[in-house]
C-alpha positions in Angstrom: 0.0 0.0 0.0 1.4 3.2 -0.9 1.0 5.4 1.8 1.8 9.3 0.5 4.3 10.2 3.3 7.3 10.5 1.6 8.7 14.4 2.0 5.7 14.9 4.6 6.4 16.8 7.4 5.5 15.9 10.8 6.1 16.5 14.3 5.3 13.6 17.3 5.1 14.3 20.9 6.3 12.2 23.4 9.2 10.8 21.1 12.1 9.4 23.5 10.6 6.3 23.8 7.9 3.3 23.6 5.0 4.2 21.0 6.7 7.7 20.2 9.6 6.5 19.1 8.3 3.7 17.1 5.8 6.4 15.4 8.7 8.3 14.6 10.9 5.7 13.2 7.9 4.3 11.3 7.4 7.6 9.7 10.8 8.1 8.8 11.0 4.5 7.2 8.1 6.2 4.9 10.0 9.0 3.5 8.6 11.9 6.1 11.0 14.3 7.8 9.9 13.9 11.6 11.1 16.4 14.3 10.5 14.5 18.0 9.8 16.0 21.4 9.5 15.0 24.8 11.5 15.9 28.1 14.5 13.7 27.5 14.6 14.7 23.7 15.2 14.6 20.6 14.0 18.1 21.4 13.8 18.8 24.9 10.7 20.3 26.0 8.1 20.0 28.8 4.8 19.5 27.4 3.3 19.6 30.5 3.9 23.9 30.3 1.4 26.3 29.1 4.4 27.0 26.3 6.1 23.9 25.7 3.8 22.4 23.1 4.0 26.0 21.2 7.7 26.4 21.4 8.0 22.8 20.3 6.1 23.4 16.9 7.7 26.4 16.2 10.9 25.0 17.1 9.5 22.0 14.1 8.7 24.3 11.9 11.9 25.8 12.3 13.2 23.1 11.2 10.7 21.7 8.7 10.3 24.4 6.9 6.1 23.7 7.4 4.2 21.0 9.3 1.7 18.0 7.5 1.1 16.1 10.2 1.2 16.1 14.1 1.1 13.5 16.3 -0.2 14.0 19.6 1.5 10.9 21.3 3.1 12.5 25.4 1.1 11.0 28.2 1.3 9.5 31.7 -0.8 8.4 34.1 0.1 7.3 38.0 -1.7 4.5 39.7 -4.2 5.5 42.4 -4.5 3.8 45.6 -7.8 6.1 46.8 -9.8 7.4 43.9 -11.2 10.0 46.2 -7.9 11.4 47.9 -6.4 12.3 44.3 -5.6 15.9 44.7 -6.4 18.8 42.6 -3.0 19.8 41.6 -2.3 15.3 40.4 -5.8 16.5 38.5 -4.0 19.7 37.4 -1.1 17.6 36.6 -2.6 14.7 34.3 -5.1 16.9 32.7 -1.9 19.4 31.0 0.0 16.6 30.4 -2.6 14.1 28.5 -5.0 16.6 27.3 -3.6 20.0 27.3 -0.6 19.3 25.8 -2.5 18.3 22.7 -4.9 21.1 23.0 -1.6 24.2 22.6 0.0 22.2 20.2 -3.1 21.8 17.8 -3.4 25.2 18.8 -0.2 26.1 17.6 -0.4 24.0 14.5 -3.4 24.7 12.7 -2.9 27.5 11.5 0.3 26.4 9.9 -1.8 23.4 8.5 -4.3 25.9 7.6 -1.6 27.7 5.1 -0.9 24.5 3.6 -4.2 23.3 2.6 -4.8 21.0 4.8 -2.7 18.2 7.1 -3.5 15.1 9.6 -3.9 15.2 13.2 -3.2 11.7 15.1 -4.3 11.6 19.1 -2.6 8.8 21.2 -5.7 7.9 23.7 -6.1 4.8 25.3 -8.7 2.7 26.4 -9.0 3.7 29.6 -11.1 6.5 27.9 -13.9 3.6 27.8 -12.7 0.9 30.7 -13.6 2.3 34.3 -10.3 1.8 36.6 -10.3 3.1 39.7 -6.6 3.3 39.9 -6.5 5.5 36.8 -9.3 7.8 37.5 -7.9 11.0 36.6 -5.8 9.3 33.6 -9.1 8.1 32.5 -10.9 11.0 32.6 -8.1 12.8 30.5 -8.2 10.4 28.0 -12.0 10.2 27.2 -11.6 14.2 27.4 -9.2 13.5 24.7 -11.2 11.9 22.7 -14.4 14.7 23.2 -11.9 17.8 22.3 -10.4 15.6 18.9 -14.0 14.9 17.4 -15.3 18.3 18.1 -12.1 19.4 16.0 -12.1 17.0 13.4 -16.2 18.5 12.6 -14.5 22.3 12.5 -11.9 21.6 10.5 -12.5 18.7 8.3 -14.1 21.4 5.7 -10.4 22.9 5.7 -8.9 20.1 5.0 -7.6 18.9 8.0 -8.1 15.0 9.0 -7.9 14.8 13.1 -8.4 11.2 14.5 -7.6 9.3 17.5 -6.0 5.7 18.0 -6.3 4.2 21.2 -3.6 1.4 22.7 -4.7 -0.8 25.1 -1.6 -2.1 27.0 1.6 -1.5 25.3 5.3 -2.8 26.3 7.6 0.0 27.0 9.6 1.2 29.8 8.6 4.0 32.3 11.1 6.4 34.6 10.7 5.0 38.5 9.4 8.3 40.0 11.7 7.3 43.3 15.0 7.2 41.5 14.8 8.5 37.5 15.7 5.3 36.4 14.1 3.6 33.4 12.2 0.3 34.4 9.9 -2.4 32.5 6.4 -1.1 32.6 4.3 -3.3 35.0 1.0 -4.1 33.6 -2.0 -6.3 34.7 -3.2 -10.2 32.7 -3.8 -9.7 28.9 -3.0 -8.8 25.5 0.0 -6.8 25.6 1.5 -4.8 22.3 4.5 -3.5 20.5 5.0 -0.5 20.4 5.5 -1.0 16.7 2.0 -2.1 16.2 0.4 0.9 17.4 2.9 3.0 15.5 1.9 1.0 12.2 -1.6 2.0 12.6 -1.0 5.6 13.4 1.3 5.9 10.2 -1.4 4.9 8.5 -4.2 6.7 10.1 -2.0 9.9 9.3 -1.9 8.9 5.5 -3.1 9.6 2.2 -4.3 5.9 2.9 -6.6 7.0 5.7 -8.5 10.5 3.5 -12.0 9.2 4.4 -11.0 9.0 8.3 -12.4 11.8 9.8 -13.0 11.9 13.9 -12.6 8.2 14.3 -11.1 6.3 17.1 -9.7 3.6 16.5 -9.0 0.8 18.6 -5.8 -1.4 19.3 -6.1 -3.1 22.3 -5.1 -6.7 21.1 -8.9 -7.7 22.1 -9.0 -6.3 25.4 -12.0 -4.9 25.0 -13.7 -6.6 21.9 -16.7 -4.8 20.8 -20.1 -6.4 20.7 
């Protein structure tokens, strides 16, 4: 399947590892230039700031010379012992990182997109957005916000042009910093399905493509049957 990307240009949060990564080595192996961010690099930024996801697409386009796609890809959730003693500021905290983030940097990039005729918008949910878990209550909640704020978008700007859709991973290998120490450590998950990285990055690749046109505010699910529909 040819998939359009060659000489695209894209930017993907979240880059320095697990699905980021693979996202941006999956676009690359398609022909697009790709510009990466995150905290520990390629370009170090903290999405997680009111002017990190802004400087990092100007800092893309920099680069780029213009910006086709962006993939909104940084998140993090911590695991809650007491639903009801989660704070407001860990609220505060989760909300920037897994929904705000994406909301300045597709603030920041549609009007570049906009100047180019059009582009593709990938989220990075999950399927906690759907599956109740107490332990992840305000990662949940961000999530399925996630997925509210991309279809309203997609409906605004799909006249323009611009194609904004959401994939959502269910449990995915990677490794995770130890929030005791700094050091990376295999992610602990629960029984099930788990996933490559590499798969969800196939999928995004192609939900950003040319192969993709008549996607337009979908979510798509890749969850290794974790959740099969009915």
């Amino acid at each position: 399947m040819e998939l359009g990307l060659n000489g695209k240009l894209a930017l993907v949060t979240g880059a320095s590892r697990g699905i980021g990564a693979a996202v941006m080595s999956a676009l690359e192996a398609e022909g697009a230039r790709v510009v990466g961010g995150s905290r520990s690099g390629p370009v170090e930024v903290d999405l997680s700031t009111a002017e990190g996801p802004r400087e990092l697409v100007e800092r893309a386009v920099a680069e780029l010379g213009g910006l086709d796609i962006l993939v909104n890809n940084v998140g993090h959730g911590a695991e809650r012992a007491d639903p009801a003693a989660v704070s407001d500021e860990e609220w505060r905290e989760t909300f920037d990182l897994n929904l705000m983030s994406a909301v300045r940097g597709c603030r920041a990039a549609i009007p570049i997109m906009l100047e180019r005729g059009g582009g593709a918008i990938v989220m990075v949910s999950s399927v906690n957005a759907y599956l109740p878990e107490p332990s992840a209550i305000d990662y949940s909640a961000a999530k399925a916000a996630l997925v509210s704020f991309s279809k309203s978008l997609a409906l605004r700007y799909a006249p323009n042009g611009i194609r904004v859709n959401v994939v959502s991973p269910g449990v995915t290998a990677t490794r995770v910093r130890n929030p005791e120490d700094g050091a990376e450590v295999e992610r602990e998950v629960p029984l099930g399905p788990m996933l490559d990285p590499d798969e969800v990055a196939r999928l995004v690749v192609v939900v950003a493509s040319g192969a993709a046109s008549g996607m337009v505010g979908s979510d798509v699910v890749v969850d290794g049957g974790l959740t099969p529909s009915t």
